[in-house]
C-alpha positions in Angstrom: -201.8 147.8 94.7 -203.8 144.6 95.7 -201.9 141.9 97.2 -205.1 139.3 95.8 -204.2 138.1 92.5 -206.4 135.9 90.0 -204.8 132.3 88.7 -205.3 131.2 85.9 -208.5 129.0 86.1 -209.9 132.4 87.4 -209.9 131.6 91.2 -208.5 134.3 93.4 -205.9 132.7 95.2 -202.8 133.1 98.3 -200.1 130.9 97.1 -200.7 128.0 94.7 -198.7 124.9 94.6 -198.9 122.5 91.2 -198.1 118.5 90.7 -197.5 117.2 94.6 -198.6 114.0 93.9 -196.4 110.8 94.2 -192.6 110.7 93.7 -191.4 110.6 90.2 -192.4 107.9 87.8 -191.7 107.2 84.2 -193.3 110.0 81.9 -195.2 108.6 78.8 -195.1 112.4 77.5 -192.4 113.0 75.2 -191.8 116.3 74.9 -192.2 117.2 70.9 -189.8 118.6 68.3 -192.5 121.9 68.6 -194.6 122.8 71.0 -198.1 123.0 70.9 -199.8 124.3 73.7 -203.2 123.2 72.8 -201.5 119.5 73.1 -200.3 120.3 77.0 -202.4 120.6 80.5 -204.5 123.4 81.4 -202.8 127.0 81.6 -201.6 127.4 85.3 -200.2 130.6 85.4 -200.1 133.9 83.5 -199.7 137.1 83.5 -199.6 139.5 80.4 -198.7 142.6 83.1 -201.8 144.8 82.7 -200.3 146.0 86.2 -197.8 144.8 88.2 -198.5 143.0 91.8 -195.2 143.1 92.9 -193.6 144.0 96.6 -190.9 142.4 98.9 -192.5 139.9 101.0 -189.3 138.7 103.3 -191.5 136.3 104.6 -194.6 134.4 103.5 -197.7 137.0 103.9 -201.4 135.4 104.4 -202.1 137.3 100.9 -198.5 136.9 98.8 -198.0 139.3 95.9 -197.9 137.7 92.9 -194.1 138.9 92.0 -191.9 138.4 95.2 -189.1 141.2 94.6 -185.9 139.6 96.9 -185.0 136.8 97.0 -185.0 136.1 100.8 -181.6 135.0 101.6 -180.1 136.0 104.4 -182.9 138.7 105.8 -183.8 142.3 104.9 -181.0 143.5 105.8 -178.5 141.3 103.2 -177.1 141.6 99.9 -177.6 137.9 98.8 -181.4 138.7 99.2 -180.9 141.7 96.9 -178.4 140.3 94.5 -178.4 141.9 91.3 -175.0 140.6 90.1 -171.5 141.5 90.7 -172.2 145.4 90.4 -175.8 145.9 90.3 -178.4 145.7 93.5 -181.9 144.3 92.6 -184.3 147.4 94.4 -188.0 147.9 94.5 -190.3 151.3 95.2 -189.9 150.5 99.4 -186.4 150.0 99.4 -184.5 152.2 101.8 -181.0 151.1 101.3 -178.6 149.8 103.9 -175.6 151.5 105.5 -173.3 150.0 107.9 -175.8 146.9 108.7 -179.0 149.7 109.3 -181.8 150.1 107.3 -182.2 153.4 105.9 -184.8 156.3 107.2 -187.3 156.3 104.1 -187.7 154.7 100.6 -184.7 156.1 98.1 -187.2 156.0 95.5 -185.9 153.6 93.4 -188.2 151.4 90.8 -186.7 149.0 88.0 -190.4 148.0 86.9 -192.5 150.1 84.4 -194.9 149.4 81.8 -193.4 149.8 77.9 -196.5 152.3 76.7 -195.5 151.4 72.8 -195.4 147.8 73.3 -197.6 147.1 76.6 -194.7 144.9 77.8 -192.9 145.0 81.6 -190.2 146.5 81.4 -187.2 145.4 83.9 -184.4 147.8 83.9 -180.8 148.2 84.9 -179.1 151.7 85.1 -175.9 153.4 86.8 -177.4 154.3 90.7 -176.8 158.7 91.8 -173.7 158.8 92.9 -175.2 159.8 96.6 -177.3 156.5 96.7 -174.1 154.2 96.3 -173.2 154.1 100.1 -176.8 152.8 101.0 -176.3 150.1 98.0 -173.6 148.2 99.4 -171.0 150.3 97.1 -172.8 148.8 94.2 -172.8 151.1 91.3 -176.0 150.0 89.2 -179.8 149.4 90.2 -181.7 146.6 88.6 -184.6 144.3 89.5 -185.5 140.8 90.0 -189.5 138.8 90.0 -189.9 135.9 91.5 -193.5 133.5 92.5 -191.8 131.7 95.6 -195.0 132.4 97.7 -197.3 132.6 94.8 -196.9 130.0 92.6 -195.0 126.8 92.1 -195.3 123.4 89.9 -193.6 120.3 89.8 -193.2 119.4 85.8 -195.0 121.4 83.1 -193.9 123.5 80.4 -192.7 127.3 81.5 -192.7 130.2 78.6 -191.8 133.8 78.7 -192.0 136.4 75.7 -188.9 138.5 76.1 -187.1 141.1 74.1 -183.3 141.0 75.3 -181.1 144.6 76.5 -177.7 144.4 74.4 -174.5 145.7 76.5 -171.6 144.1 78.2 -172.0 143.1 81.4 -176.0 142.3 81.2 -176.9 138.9 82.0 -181.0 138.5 81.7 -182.4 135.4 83.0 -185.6 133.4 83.4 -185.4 130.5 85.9 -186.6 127.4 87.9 -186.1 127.0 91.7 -186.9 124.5 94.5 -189.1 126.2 97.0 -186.9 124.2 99.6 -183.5 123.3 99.8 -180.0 124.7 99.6 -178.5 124.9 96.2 -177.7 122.8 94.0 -180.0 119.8 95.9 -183.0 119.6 93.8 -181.7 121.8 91.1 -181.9 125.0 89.0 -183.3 125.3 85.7 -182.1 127.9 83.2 -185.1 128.4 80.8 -182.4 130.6 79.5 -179.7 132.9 80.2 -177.6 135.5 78.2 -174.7 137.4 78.5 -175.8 141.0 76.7 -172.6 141.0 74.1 -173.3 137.9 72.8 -177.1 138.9 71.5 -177.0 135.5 69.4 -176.2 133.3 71.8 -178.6 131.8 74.4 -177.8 129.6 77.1 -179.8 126.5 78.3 -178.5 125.0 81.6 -179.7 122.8 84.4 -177.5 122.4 88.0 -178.3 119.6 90.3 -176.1 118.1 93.3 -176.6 115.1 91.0 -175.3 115.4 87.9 -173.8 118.9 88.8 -173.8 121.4 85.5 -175.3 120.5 81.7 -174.8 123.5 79.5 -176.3 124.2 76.2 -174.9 127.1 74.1 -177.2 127.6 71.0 -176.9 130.3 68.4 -180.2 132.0 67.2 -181.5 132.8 63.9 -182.3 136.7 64.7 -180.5 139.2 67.8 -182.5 138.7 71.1 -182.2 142.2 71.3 -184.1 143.3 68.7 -188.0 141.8 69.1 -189.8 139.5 71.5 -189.1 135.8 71.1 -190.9 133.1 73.2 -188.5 131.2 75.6 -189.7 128.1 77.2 -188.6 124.9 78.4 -190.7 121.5 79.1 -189.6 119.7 82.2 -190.9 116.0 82.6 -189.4 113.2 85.1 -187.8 112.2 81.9 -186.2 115.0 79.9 -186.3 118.8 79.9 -186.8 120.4 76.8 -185.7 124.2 75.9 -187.4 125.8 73.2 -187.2 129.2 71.0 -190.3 130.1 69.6 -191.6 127.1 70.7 -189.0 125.1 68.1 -186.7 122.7 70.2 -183.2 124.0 70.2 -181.6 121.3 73.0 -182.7 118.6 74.9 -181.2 116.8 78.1 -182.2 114.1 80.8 -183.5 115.1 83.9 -181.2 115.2 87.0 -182.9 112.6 89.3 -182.8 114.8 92.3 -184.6 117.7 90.1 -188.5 116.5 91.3 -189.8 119.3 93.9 -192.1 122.2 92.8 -190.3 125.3 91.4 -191.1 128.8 91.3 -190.4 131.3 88.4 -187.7 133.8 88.0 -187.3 136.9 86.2 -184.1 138.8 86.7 -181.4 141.4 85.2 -178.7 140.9 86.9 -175.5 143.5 86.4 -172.1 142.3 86.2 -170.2 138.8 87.1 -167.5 136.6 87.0 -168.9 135.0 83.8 -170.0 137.8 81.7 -168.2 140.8 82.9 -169.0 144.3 83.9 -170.3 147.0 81.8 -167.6 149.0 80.1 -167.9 152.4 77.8 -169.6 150.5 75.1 -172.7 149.2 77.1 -175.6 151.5 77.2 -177.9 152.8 79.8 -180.6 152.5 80.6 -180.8 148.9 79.7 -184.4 147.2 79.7 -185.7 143.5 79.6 -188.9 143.9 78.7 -191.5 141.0 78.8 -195.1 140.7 77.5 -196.3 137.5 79.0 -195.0 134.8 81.4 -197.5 131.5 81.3 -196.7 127.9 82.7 -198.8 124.9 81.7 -199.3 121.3 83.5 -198.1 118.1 81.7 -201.0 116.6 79.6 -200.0 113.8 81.9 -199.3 115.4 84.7 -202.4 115.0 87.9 -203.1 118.7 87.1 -203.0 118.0 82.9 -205.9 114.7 83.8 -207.8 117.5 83.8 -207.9 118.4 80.1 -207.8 115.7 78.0 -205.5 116.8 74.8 -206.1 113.1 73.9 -205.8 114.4 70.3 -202.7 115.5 70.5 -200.8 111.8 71.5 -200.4 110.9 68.7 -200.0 114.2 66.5 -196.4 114.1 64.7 -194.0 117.1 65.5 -193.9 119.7 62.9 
């Protein structure tokens, strides 16, 4: 697998880092009613998972992969950088497991990422772990994975999308999320672009967590079951307001936390099992797959990278 990956301007590029220009200022882009993404910036990212450049790069290589599989807390050796949820441990094709603070001898063999062959889609999935596997898994009982650009790609501001179809199960919890590349959480925030618990295939959640205006939660029910076909999920953040979207149609709308203004990188996980959601029980079924055809992220029309394109047009287009 080649760690070089193409952008999407078509450059081949290490790490790329969107919108560090001056501190935040008042946005004159409103986010609209529905998105139109011939109205934003250029396209900065995407990837419609032809293959998968994915691997677990503990620390920043000169060539990053373009999916970072951990999430680096805490060294190789460390749950937290393999956290999966309450039961579930996020592992990739190199992990060798952990027992009593060791690494293990060789690979277990263990790989969450596939490619759907009837829809052409990622597939991200969570099943029960062999039994014999469970000591080197920190007695977790489920193996799942996690996708994150921390070394690959990050933007301040823009609108983020992925096109998702949902696994339905107690004790799921599917997310797609926004990070500072710096800081210790909550300073300078986390962005749900959603979250849902499996049970509740209706329901999505919209959140945003900031050390300064802590939690805002949105709980909106859908039209349709998440679990049944591919919706688009996105949310447009601005200095102003962020923006959450299903099928590009707004479904909430809050203010920006004033510490949430650093460049964030994308997150794609299935976690197993929590506090919030609970753990599987006889009724959830395995294996359980996210499955995603597309993740893309555009600049602000406004935005130093959106001055680029002009979408001039589009200021004064009514929402639909």
């Amino acid at each position: 697998m080649m760690n070089g990956w193409t952008g999407a301007a078509g450059l081949t590029l290490a790490a790329v880092v969107f919108g560090l220009g001056p501190g935040p200022q008042a946005s004159p882009y409103k986010p609209p009613k529905v998105i139109k993404t011939e109205c934003l910036g250029p396209l900065t990212f995407e990837d419609t998972f032809k293959s998968l450049d994915a691997g677990p790069d503990q620390i920043r290589p000169a060539k990053p992969h373009r999916w970072r599989t951990v999430y680096g807390y805490g060294g190789a050796l460390a749950l937290d950088n393999r956290n999966g949820g309450r039961a579930g441990v996020a592992v990739d094709p190199s992990f060798t497991g952990v027992k009593a603070g060791a690494a293990g001898a060789a690979p277990l063999g263990l790989n969450p990422f596939s490619v759907d062959p009837a829809t052409g889609a990622l597939v991200v999935r969570a099943e029960p772990a062999p039994a014999e596997m469970v000591p080197l898994l920190w007695g977790k009982r489920y193996t799942t994975g996690l996708l994150t650009t921390k070394f690959s790609f990050s933007q301040r501001y823009g609108y983020f999308e992925i096109n998702a179809k949902l696994p339905r199960g107690k004790g799921l919890w599917p997310a797609f999320w926004l990070l500072p590349n710096e800081g210790k959480w909550p300073a300078g925030g986390e962005l749900d672009i959603f979250e849902q618990l499996g049970h509740e295939p209706e329901t999505m959640y919209f959140s945003v967590h900031s050390g300064a205006q802590k939690t805002i939660a949105n709980k909106v029910t859908l039209a349709a079951d998440a679990s049944r076909d591919f919706h688009l999920y996105g949310a447009a953040w601005t200095p102003g307001e962020v923006v959450w979207y299903v099928d590009r149609k707004e479904v909430a709308r809050t203010t920006t936390p004033a510490d949430m203004n650093k460049p964030m990188h994308m997150i794609i996980d299935l976690a197993v099992g929590g506090s919030w959601g609970g753990d599987p029980d006889e009724t959830t079924r395995f294996p359980a797959d996210l499955k995603v055809l597309a993740v893309r992220a555009w600049a602000l029309p406004d935005s130093e990278a959106g001055r680029a394109k002009s979408g001039r047009a589009c200021e004064s287009a009514p929402d639909q």
